[in-house]
Structure formats: structure tokens, C-alpha cells
N, C-alpha and C positions, 0 to 999 in steps of 0.2 A: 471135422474134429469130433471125436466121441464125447458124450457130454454122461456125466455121471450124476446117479441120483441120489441123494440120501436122505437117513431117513430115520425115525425117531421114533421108540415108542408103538412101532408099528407104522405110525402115517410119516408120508411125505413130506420134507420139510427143505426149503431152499437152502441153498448152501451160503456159507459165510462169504464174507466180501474174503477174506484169507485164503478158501477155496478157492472162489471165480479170480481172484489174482493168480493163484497159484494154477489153474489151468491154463489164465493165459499168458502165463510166462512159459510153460510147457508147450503153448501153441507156437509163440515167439523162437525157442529154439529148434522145434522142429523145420519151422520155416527158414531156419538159419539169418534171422535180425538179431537175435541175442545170441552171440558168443564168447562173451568171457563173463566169467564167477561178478568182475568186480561190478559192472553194469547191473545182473540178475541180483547182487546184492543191493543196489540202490532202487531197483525196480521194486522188491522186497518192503525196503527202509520207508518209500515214501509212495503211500496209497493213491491212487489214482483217484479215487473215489472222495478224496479228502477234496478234489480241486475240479468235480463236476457241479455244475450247478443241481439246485435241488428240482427236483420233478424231472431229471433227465439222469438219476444217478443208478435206471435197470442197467444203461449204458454203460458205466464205469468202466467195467472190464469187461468189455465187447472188443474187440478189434477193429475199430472205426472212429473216425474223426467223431468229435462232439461241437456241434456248432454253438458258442454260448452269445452271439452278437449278431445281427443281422441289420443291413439296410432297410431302409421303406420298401424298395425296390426288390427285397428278398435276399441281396448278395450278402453272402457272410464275410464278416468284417473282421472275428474274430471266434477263434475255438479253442478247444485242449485236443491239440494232436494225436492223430491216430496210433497206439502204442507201437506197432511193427518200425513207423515212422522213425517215434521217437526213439527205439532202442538203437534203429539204423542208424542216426547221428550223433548216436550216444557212443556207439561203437567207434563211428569214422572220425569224431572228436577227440577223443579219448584222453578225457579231462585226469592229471595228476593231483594227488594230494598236495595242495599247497599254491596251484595256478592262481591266475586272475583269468577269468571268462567273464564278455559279454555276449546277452543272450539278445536279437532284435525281433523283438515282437515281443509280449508279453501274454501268460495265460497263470503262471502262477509253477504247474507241474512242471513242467521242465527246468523251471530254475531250482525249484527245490532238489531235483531233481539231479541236477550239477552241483549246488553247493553239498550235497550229500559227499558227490564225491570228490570235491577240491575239500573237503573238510573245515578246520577251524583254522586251518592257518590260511588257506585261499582266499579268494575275494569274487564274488558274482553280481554283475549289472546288470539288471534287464530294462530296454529302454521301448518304449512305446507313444505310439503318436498321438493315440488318442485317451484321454484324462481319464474315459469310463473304463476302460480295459485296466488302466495303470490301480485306479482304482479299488475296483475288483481281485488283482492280482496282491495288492496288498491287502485285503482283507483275507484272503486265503492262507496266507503264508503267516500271517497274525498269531503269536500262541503256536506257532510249530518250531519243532527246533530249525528250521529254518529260515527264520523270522530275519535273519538280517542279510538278507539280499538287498540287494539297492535298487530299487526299480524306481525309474523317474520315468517322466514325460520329455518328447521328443522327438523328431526326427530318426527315426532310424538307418539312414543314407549317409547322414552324419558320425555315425557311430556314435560311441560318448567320450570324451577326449577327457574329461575330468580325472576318472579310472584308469587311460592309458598308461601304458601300453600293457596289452592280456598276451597271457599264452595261447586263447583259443579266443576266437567269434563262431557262435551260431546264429544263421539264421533263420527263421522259422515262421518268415514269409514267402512269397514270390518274388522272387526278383527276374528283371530283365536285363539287366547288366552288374556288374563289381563294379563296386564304389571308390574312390580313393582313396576314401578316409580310413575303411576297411582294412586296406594293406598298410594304411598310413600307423593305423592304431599297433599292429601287431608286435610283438618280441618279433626279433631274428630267430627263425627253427619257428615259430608259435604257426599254425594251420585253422583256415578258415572252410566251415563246414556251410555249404548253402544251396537250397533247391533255385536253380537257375533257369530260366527258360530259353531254349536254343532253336530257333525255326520254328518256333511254334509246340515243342516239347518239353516238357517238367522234367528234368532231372536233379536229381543229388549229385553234389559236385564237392570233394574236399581237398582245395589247397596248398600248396606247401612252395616255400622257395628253391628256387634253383639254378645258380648262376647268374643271377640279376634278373631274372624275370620267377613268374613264378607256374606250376604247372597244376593241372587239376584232375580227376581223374576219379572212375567209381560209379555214377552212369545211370544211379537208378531210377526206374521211372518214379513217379512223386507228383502231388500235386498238393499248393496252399493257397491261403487267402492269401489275394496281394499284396502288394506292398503300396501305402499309401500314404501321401502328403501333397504339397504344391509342386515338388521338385519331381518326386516320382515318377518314371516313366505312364505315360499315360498310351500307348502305340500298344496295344492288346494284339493289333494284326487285324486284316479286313476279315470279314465271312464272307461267304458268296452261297445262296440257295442252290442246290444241283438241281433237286428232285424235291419233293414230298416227303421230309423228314432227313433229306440227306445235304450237307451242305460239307464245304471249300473252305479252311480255315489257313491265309495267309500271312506269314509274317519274315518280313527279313526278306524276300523277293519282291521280284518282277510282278506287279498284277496282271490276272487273266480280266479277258472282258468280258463284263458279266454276261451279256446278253450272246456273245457267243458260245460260254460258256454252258447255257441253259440251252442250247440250238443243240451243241453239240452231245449232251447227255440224251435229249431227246432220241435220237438213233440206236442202232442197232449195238448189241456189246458182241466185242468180238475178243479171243482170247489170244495169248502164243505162251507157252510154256517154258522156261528154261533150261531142267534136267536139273537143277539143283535142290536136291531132298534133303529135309533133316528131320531127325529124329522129334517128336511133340514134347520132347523133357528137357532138349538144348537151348531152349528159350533163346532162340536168334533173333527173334523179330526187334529188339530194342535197338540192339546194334546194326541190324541193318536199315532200320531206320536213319539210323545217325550215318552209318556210309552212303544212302542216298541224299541224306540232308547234307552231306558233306559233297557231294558230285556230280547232284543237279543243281543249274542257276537257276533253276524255275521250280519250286519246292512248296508242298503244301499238305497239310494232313484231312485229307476226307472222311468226314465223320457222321455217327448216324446210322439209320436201317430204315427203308423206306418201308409203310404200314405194313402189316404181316408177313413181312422180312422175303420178298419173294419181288421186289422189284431187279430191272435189269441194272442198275448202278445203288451194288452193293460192297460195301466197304468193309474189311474186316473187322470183329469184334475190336474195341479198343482203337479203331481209326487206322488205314493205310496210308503210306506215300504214293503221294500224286506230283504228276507233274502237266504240262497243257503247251498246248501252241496255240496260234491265233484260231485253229476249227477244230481241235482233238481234247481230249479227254482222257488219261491216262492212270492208272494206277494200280500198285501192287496187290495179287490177290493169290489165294493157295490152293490147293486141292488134294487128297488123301491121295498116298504112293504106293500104299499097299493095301489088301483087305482087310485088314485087321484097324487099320487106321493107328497106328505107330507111327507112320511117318509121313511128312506133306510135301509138296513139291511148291517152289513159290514160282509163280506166273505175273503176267500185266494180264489187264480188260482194258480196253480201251473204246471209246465214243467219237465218230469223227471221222474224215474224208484221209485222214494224214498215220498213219505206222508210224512215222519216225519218232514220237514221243514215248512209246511203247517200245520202238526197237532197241530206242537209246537205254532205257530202263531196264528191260531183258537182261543187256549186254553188261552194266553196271552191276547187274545178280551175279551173274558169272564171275564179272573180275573178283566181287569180293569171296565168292566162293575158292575161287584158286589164290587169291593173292590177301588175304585174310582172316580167313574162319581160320578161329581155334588160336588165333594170335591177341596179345593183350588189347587189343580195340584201341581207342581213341584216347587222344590228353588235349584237353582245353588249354592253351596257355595264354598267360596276362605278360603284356607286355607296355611299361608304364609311360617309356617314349616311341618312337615309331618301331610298327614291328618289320622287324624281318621277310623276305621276301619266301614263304615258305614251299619246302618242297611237294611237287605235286605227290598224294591227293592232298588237298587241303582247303580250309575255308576259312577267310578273316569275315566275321562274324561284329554287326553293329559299326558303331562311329565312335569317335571319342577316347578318351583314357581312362581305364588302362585298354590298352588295345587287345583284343581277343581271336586269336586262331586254333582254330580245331585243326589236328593235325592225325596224320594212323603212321604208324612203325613200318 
């Protein structure tokens, strides 16, 4: 991002909080998170910097989460959203003058943020589990004009039922599954927006019914503080050590055994190639993530770089899909298709006495290369009684209600 200087007088002088907002809404659209007038006007209306804590507020208008809570343990507990983030669910929400929205998590910005734009005739909840956060969140919003948000304490798995039923839910924790109360809370047509984790992946997910169950779609990667109470999933997914800075992040499968799995990475990396290139600008890797999370039973994200990035069980920047068998070791890897490095060709490496994890994988690149690139990708769908026996490809995804299958066109 070009960053500009100004200047007074002669000498160098920082720029206004007015400016550094206004850059990064400028950065926001270029990146295409902010695309419509009414959002960049609420973005405008209600400073970001009003609702950073003090001694962290260079950060305001940075484009990056602000942690304002932390565990003993170091885990953040609670923050004000990274703006890219929030414009993204500002967008895929897309709250009317006059709605009811609840918002689950509490930081203060984002609700002001919404009631900006449900206006005076709307109504906004924000509900939060823990009393320092709710806290907090109302002292921020104290003295602004939007000061009459309603932010209580509670469960957020619960929704708030007091306030029901809203045209919109945001969520703006982690979750591992939809809640019932969730769908329970909603208007008919109303759309719930919420980073869900799927296999072991953070995605943006938003909503909407359709013919008795309801479907979800949108895909983007994302990552939040969790979501947390007694009820809360507490199943984060196993790790498993590979290597020396490289580890096996499980969830929703089969586990591998650790100690063969450690045997196994010890050996030799051997490669096979598929033939499938794509361009460094068509940002495929997300989705085909989600089509191997969707096609392997045995599914895991390897992540990590072992010390000066030059060991033999190397995982892409931002983590690959892997998969294993009882002595293999398997996972997706890329390699430049042309000189210029425009384009990469995705491959397996694999560790292990056995191909077939690797061939199986290969062959999975292919199919989605002929039987789904450049096609709408995938829809989550909730299904509140038993689901349907879905057509292949597809994945019923957790236990419980609402029931959850990832499904491709």
C-alpha cells in the first residue's frame, strides 16, 4: 500500500486519524472487502479508534486484529476485529435501516457499527459471555450516538431470545458448529453471518433459508477468538508433531498414529505431479482445499516450516492438505510452471513405504480440475432434522442438530 506523507510548515507531521481511516478504507476497497457506499459510509460515521484500547490506538487503522483480552496462558479472549474482516461481514450481512440484529461476541466497534446502519428505527444486541468484555463494550459506546445498543452478558450459543426474533445474527467468534437457537432466533428471509470451522479450517459462512433447510455459502478464509462457555465445543482437533517446527493438525477424522506418523516423515520426500496449473492471481488454494476436505476420509492440515525453511516435509505458506495411511505421509505441494513464475502446478510429497495416499490425492486434483474449477464451489447446508442422503461429492460434517453437509454443484 503507498503510504503518504504530510506535512506542515515545512516538517513532517502525522497524519489525522481522518487520513489513516481514510487510507484504509481505500486499502479495503482496493482489496474488494468494501463494496457498497452504505457500509464505507458507516465505516466513515464510526472511528475505529474510538473503540481501540489506549496504548494500542498506532494500531487503529492498521489492517489487523487488535487483541484487547488475553488468557494467563497468552490465548486472546477477546479483540476489535480486523477491519478487512469486519467490512467482509458487514457486506455479507447487509444490515437495513430499520432491522433487529444480534451481534455474538462483544468488542463495542462492530455493534456501533451496525446500529449505524439499522439506524433509529432498528434495534441491536450484543451479547457476551464474559462480564469484562460486556463491560468494556459499554463503556466505549457510552456518550456515542450509539449508546443504546443493548449488550448483556451470556452465553452466546444461546443466542438472546429476549430481543427475538432479528433480521440478522453476527457472529464474531469461532465457532465449530450452528446452534439451534441461532436459526431458532431468526425472521423468515433474516441471514446469519458466522466464521465457522470446517475440518480444521476458519471460514466465513453466511446463511439464508431455502426450502426447509437452510444453505450457506461465501467461503472466506478468517480466523477469530473462540467461542467460549461450559457448553461450547471444546474438540479444537488433535496436533501431531511431524518434524521440528512442522506439525498435523486433526479434526473431524480418522487419527493417524503418532509414532508412525513421525517414522514416516523421517524418510525420504518423494514427489508426483498432476498437470494442473493455475495462474498465482486465481487464488485456488482455498477451495481446493475445501474439495480435498470434501473427498478425503482421512483429512488434515499441515502446518509450519521446519527451521530455515529448507527441511524435506515442507508444507505450503498458510498450511496444505494432507492426508496418511497407517506408514505414509501425504500432502498437497506446488511448484512454478513457467519462468516467469505466473503460474504453478499443484503436486503431492509424500513420506512412506505406500503411493496410494499420494495417488489418491493426485487424482482428487484432476477431478476438481475438469469437474469443478471456475464453477460456484461449495454450499454448506443445515439440516434441522435428519439430513438427506447427499449426492456424491459430498461431506456430512460433525453430529448433532442442525445437521451439516458440504455439498459441490
Amino acid at each position: 500500500m503507498t503510504t503518504t506523507r504530510y506535512s506542515r510548515a515545512g516538517d513532517a507531521s502525522p497524519p489525522s486519524d481522518e487520513q489513516r481511516n481514510a487510507s484504509l478504507m481505500e486499502e479495503l476497497r482496493t482489496s474488494g472487502w468494501l463494496q457498497t457506499e452504505r457500509i464505507a459510509d458507516a465505516l466513515r460515521a464510526v472511528p475505529r479508534g474510538h473503540f481501540v484500547p489506549p496504548g494500542l490506538t498506532e494500531n487503529a487503522y492498521v489492517n489487523d486484529v487488535v487483541f484487547t483480552k488475553r488468557d494467563t496462558d497468552g490465548t486472546a479472549l477477546s479483540s476489535v476485529s480486523a477491519p478487512w474482516l469486519v467490512a467482509g461481514m458487514l457486506e455479507r450481512l447487509a444490515p437495513r435501516a430499520g432491522d433487529r440484529v444480534l451481534e455474538i461476541g462483544s468488542g463495542g466497534w462492530n455493534a456501533a457499527l451496525l446500529r449505524h446502519l439499522v439506524g433509529p428505527a432498528g434495534h441491536v444486541t450484543s451479547v457476551d459471555i464474559d462480564q469484562d468484555v460486556v463491560d468494556r463494550a459499554l463503556r466505549v459506546l457510552a456518550g456515542t450516538p450509539w449508546q443504546d445498543v443493548r449488550v448483556v452478558q451470556g452465553d452466546g450459543r444461546a443466542g438472546y431470545g429476549d430481543d427475538a426474533p432479528y433480521d440478522g445474527i453476527m457472529v464474531t467468534v469461532q465457532a465449530s458448529r450452528i446452534e439451534p437457537a441461532w436459526l431458532d432466533q431468526l425472521r423468515p428471509g433474516g441471514s446469519l453471518v458466522v466464521p465457522l470451522r470446517v475440518r480444521g479450517m476458519g471460514r466465513l459462512l453466511r446463511f439464508t433459508a431455502e426450502n426447509g433447510h437452510w444453505r450457506g455459502g461465501g467461503w472466506e478464509q478468517c480466523g477469530f477468538v473462540r467461542m467460549r462457555g461450559d457448553g461450547a465445543p471444546r474438540d479444537t482437533g488433535a496436533t501431531f508433531p511431524v518434524v521440528d517446527g512442522v506439525r498435523l493438525r486433526v479434526l473431524d477424522s480418522v487419527l493417524p498414529d503418532a509414532a508412525a506418523l513421525a517414522e514416516a516423515a523421517a524418510g525420504e520426500r518423494r514427489e508426483m505431479w498432476s498437470g494442473v496449473s493455475v495462474g498465482v492471481r486465481e487464488g485456488t488454494r482455498p477451495v481446493v482445499d475445501l474439495w480435498l476436505a470434501t473427498v478425503l476420509d482421512r483429512y488434515g492440515r499441515l502446518l509450519g516450516q521446519p527451521p530455515g525453511g529448507d527441511g524435506t516435509v515442507a508444507p505450503l505458506p498458510g498450511g496444505s492438505s494432507a492426508t496418511w495411511s497407517e506408514s505414509t505421509l501425504a500432502y498437497v505441494t506446488m511448484r512454478a510452471a513457467d519462468p516467469s513464475n505466473t503460474r504453478f502446478e499443484y503436486g503431492v510429497a509424500w513420506h512412506g513405504p505406500d503411493a496410494e495416499p499420494a495417488e489418491q490425492t493426485l487424482e482428487h486434483l484432476r477431478v476438481w480440475d475438469r469437474q469443478q474449477r471456475g464453477r460456484p464451489g461449495p454450499s454448506l447446508m443445515l439440516y434441522r432434522d435428519q439430513a438427506p442422503t447427499p449426492p456424491a461429492p459430498a461431506r456430512v460434517l460433525g453430529s448433532g442438530a442442525p445437521h451439516m453437509v458440504l455439498t459441490w454443484p
